[in-house]
C-alpha positions, 0 to 999 in steps of 0.5 A: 190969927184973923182967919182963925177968929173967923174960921172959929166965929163961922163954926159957931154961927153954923152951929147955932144955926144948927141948934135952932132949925131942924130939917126933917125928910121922910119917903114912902112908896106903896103898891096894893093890888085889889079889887074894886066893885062898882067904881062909877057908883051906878044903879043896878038897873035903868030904863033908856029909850025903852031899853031897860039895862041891867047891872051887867050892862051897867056896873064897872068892876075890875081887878087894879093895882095902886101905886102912891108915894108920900113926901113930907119934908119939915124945917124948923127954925126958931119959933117958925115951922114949914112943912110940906105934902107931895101925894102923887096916886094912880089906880090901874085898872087890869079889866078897864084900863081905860078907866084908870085915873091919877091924882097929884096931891100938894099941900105946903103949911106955915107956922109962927108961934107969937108966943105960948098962946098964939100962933099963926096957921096958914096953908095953901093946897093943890089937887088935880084929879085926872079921871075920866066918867063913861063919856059925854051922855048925860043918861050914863054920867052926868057929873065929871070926875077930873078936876083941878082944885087950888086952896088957901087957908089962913088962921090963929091956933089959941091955948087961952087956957091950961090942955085946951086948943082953939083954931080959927080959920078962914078959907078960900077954894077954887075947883074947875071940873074938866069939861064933860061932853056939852058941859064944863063946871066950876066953883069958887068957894070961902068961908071960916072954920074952927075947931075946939078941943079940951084935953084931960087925964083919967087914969093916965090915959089922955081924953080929948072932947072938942067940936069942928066945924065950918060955914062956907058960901060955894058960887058954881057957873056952868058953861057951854063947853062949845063956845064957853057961854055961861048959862047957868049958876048955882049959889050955895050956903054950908054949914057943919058941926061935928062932936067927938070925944076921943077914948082910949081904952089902952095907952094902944087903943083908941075909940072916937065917937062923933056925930054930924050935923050938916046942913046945905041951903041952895039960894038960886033955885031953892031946890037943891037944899038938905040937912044930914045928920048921923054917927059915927066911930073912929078906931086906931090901934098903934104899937111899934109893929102895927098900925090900924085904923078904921071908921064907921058912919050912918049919915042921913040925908033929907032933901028940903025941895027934891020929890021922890019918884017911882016909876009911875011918879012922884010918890008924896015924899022928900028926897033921901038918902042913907048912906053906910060908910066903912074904912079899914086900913092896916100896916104891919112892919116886916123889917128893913122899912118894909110893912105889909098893909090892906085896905076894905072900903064900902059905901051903901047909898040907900034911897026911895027915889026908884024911878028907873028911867033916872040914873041919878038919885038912885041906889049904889054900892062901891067897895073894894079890898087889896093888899100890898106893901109899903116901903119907908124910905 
């Protein structure tokens, strides 16, 4: 009779156990095949040691294939939520394989709901980057592209009042750029963000209009990469707005006008300071079978310090840039976890800074397409 009661009093604790966590897995896997112009982002002409270059000396392209996976994991229990991100991507390049490059993607979050109006948020963040530049030549490249970055955030998310939600947060990144030639960077970065949003019903239809934003302080030290001997360090403020309002025009169809306001204050040299400002539009169209979503911006960029240059010499403006930026990503499913889906990506710097013994500051164009399939596990 004992070991009955306890078989039973075993049953029903797992089974309240069960009624009150949830675990939740799901797996994805990818492949796209495309075409990429440009990936270094370089100018279609410069001028060293009297030899000028043209794009065909200059610009890299080439056909490639990604691959990527998407892990996310979820276990809820009570009031307590923990999900977790695992993003490994590589893009393989068939013409320059020597260029292709991985990333590892970590993401593990945590919350607890205090009660109906209070819960915390807390995050913390992996990412390595492996990807090599055009090697060690200040005239090539002058910036790595690999790093390694680690993260943390921790915050309160507010419904102080009916269809509204306010997050507060502060945050912490380190960023270590692999070393480049004579040269090794990194920064440690902290600051507080927010974001606020008011939600409301027109036609059935649910409207949200809201701001984000954050103010941050980024310390960079430089280094000799020879003997690690630091010899330079760069002290930089941040602050961003952002406004949107999200407008369904179907219960599928979704448009989210924003507009940006971004401003960087250099306090060690007072030269490397700008403000960016410009619109921008998010699409998302979402039925059972298809997924599309899509993004637009016009960003302005005027530097407060940086004199342009032609190539006679300075030509009495500030430094600026316009950059154009598209996004189109598509998913349509097949069957059996099976999705066919396609990617366009562009972006356009536009710039009067001309001086073609400079590679930096210049004008570029990178874009590339592809297609592939997705796999849902």
């Amino acid at each position: 009779m004992n070991s009955l009661k306890t078989t039973i009093t075993t049953i029903l604790v797992l089974a309240s156990i069960g009624a009150y966590s949830q675990i939740k897995n799901t797996l994805q896997a990818e492949t796209q095949i495309g075409y990429e112009y440009n990936y270094f982002r370089s100018p279609d002409e410069i001028r060293t040691e009297g030899v000028i270059l043209n794009k065909d000396d200059l610009i890299s392209s080439s056909f490639y294939q990604d691959v990527e996976l998407n892990y996310k994991f979820r276990y809820k229990w009570n009031k307590n939520r923990l999900r977790v991100y695992v993003n490994p991507f590589s893009r393989l390049f068939y013409e320059n394989f020597d260029d292709s490059y991985w990333s590892l993607n970590v993401n593990a979050k945590y919350d607890h709901q205090f009660n109906k109006s209070i819960s915390l948020l807390s995050e913390v963040r992996f990412l390595r980057m492996n990807r090599e530049g055009l090697g060690g030549d200040q005239d090539v490249l002058i910036n790595p592209l690999g790093y390694t970055n680690y993260g943390g955030t921790l915050g309160l998310e507010l419904a102080l009042y009916r269809n509204n939600e306010l997050t507060v947060e502060g945050f912490y990144n380190f960023k270590n750029f692999d070393a480049f030639g004579t040269r090794d960077l990194q920064y440690h970065e902290y600051g507080a963000q927010f974001s606020w949003m008011q939600v409301f019903r027109v036609n059935k239809l649910k409207h949200k209009i809201g701001v984000t934003g954050y103010v941050k302080k980024r310390l960079y030290d430089t280094f000799n990469a020879s003997d690690i001997e630091s010899n330079g360090e760069r002290d930089w403020d941040y602050l961003k707005g952002t406004l949107f309002y999200k407008l369904p025009l179907h219960r599928h169809f979704e448009v989210k006008p924003s507009f940006v306001y971004y401003v960087r204050i250099d306090n060690s040299t007072n030269r490397s300071g700008f403000n960016q400002y410009g619109p921008g539009i998010a699409l998302k169209y979402d039925n059972n079978k298809t997924k599309i979503r899509g993004t637009f911006s016009f960003i302005t960029r005027n530097y407060t310090d940086i004199e342009a240059r032609n190539t006679d010499g300075l030509i009495g403006e500030r430094l600026q840039y316009e950059y154009a930026n598209f996004q189109l990503n598509g998913a349509h499913k097949i069957g059996n976890g099976f999705s066919l889906t396609a990617t366009l990506f562009s972006k356009i710097r536009s710039t009067n800074y001309s001086d073609i013994d400079a590679r930096s500051f210049r004008n570029y164009r990178n874009q590339y397409a592809g297609i592939g399939v997705l796999w849902e596990f």
